[in-house]
C-alpha positions as CSV (number, residue, x, y, z in Angstrom):
1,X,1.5,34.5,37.5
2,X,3.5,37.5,37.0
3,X,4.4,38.9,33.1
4,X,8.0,37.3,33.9
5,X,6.9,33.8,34.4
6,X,3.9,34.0,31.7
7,X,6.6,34.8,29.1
8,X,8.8,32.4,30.2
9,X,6.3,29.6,30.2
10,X,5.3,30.9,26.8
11,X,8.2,30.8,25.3
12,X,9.5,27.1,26.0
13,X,5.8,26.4,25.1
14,X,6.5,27.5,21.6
15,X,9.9,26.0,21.3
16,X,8.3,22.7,22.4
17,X,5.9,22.8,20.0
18,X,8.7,24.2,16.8
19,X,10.6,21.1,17.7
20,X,7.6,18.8,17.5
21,X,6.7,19.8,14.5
22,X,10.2,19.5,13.0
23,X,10.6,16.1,14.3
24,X,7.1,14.9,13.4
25,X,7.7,16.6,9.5
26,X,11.2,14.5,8.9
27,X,9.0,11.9,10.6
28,X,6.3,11.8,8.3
29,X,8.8,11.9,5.2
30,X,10.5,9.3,6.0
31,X,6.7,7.2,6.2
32,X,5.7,8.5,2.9
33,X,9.0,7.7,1.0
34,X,8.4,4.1,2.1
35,X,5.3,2.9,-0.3
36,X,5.3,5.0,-3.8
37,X,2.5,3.7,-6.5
38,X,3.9,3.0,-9.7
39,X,1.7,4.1,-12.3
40,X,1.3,1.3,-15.6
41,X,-1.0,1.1,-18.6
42,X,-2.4,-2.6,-19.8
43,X,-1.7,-3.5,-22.9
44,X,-4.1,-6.5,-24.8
45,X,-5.0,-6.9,-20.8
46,X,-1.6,-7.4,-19.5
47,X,0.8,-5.3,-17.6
48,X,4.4,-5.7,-18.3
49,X,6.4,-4.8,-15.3
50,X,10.7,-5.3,-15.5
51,X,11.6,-7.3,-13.0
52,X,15.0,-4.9,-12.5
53,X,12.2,-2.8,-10.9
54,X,10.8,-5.2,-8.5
55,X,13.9,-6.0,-6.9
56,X,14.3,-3.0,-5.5
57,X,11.6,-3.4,-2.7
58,X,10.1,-6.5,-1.9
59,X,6.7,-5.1,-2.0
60,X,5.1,-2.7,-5.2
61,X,1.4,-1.2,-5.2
62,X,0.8,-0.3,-9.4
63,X,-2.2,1.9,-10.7
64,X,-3.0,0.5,-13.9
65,X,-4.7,3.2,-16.3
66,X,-8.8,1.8,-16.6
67,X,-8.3,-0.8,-14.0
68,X,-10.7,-0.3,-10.7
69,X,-8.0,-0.6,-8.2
70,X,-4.7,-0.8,-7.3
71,X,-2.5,-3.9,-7.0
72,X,0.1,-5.2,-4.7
73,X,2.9,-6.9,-6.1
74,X,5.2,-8.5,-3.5
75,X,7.9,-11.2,-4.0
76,X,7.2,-14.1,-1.9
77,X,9.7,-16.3,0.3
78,X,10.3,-18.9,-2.4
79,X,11.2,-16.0,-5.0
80,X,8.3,-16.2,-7.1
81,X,5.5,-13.0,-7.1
82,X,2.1,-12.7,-5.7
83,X,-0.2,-10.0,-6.9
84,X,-3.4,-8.7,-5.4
85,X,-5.8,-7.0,-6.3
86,X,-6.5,-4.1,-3.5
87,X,-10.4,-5.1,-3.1
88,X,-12.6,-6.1,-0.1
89,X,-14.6,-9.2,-1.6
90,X,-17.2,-8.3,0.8
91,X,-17.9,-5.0,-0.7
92,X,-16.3,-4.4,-3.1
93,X,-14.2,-1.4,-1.9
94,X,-10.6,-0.7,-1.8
95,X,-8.1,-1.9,1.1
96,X,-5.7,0.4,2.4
97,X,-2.0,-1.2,3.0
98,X,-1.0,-1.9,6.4
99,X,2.5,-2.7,8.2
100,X,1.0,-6.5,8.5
101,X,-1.4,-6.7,6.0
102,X,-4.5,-5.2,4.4
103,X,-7.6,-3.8,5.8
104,X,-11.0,-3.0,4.1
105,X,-12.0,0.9,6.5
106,X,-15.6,0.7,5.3
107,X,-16.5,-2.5,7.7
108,X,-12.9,-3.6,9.0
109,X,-12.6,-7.0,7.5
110,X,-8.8,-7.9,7.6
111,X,-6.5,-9.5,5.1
112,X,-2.8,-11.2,5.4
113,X,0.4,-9.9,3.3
114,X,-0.8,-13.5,1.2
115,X,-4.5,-12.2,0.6
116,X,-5.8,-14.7,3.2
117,X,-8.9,-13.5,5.4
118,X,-7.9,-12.6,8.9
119,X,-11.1,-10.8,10.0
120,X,-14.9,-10.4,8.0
121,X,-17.1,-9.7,7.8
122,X,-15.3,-10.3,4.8
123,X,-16.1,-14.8,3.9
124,X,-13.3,-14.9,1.4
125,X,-9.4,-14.0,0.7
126,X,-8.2,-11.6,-1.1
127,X,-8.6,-12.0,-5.4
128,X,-5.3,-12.7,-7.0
129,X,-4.2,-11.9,-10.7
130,X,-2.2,-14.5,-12.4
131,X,1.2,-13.8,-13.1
132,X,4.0,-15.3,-15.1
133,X,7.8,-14.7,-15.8
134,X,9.1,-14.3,-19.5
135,X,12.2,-13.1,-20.0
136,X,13.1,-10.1,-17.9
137,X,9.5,-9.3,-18.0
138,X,6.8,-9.7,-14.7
139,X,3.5,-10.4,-16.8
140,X,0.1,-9.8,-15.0
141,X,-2.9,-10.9,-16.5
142,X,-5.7,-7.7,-15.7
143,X,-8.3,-9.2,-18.6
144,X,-11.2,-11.0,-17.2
145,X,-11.1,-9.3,-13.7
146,X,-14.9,-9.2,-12.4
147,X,-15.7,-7.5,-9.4
């Protein structure tokens, strides 16, 4: 290869990589701005949540301050809300949101948008919070969580 054609090759090499990276960083912005965590404290072991807030996506992940994971909030099909708590019941660890689900990366068990057990070695669902409507208000009930 002479210095010509080195240079040549070189350079559409580098252009094909600048433009892969610019694609790939609006790319990966556009992923991140999809699932933000909303950060809440618990009150008397209950997290108050407007529900002006919730209607904006139908799915929410909230860190509660002293609480040992996060939480999914979504909005189920009949309009009411299911929260989970982001927590392999086989060990204990933290799930990681997927586009279909929930999966536990420590030994793989796999969970349903509902909490339901897809794959173990996980032998149960998902542990949900219970939750109630009052007022304008999404109440979630943190006290008497047990790992």
């Amino acid at each position: 290869m002479n210095r010509r054609d080195f240079l040549k090759c070189s350079g559409k090499a580098c252009g094909a990589v600048g433009l892969g990276l610019l694609l790939g960083s609006n790319l990966l912005q556009s992923c991140a701005s999809g699932l933000s965590v909303l950060r809440v404290t618990a009150e008397e072991g209950m997290v108050a949540l407007p529900l002006a807030q919730l209607d904006q996506s139908a799915y929410t992940m909230i860190r509660v301050k002293n609480f040992p994971y996060d939480i999914g909030v979504q909005k189920t099909a009949a309009g009411d809300y299911q929260v989970l708590v982001l927590m392999c019941p086989h060990a204990n660890q933290p799930l990681t949101k997927t586009g279909s689900g929930y999966m536990c990366t420590l030994h793989g068990s796999k969970f349903a948008k509902d909490g339901a057990l897809l794959k173990g070695p996980s032998a149960r669902p998902m542990v949900s919070l219970p939750v109630e409507t009052k007022g304008d208000q999404l109440l979630i009930r943190t006290a008497g969580f047990h790992t």
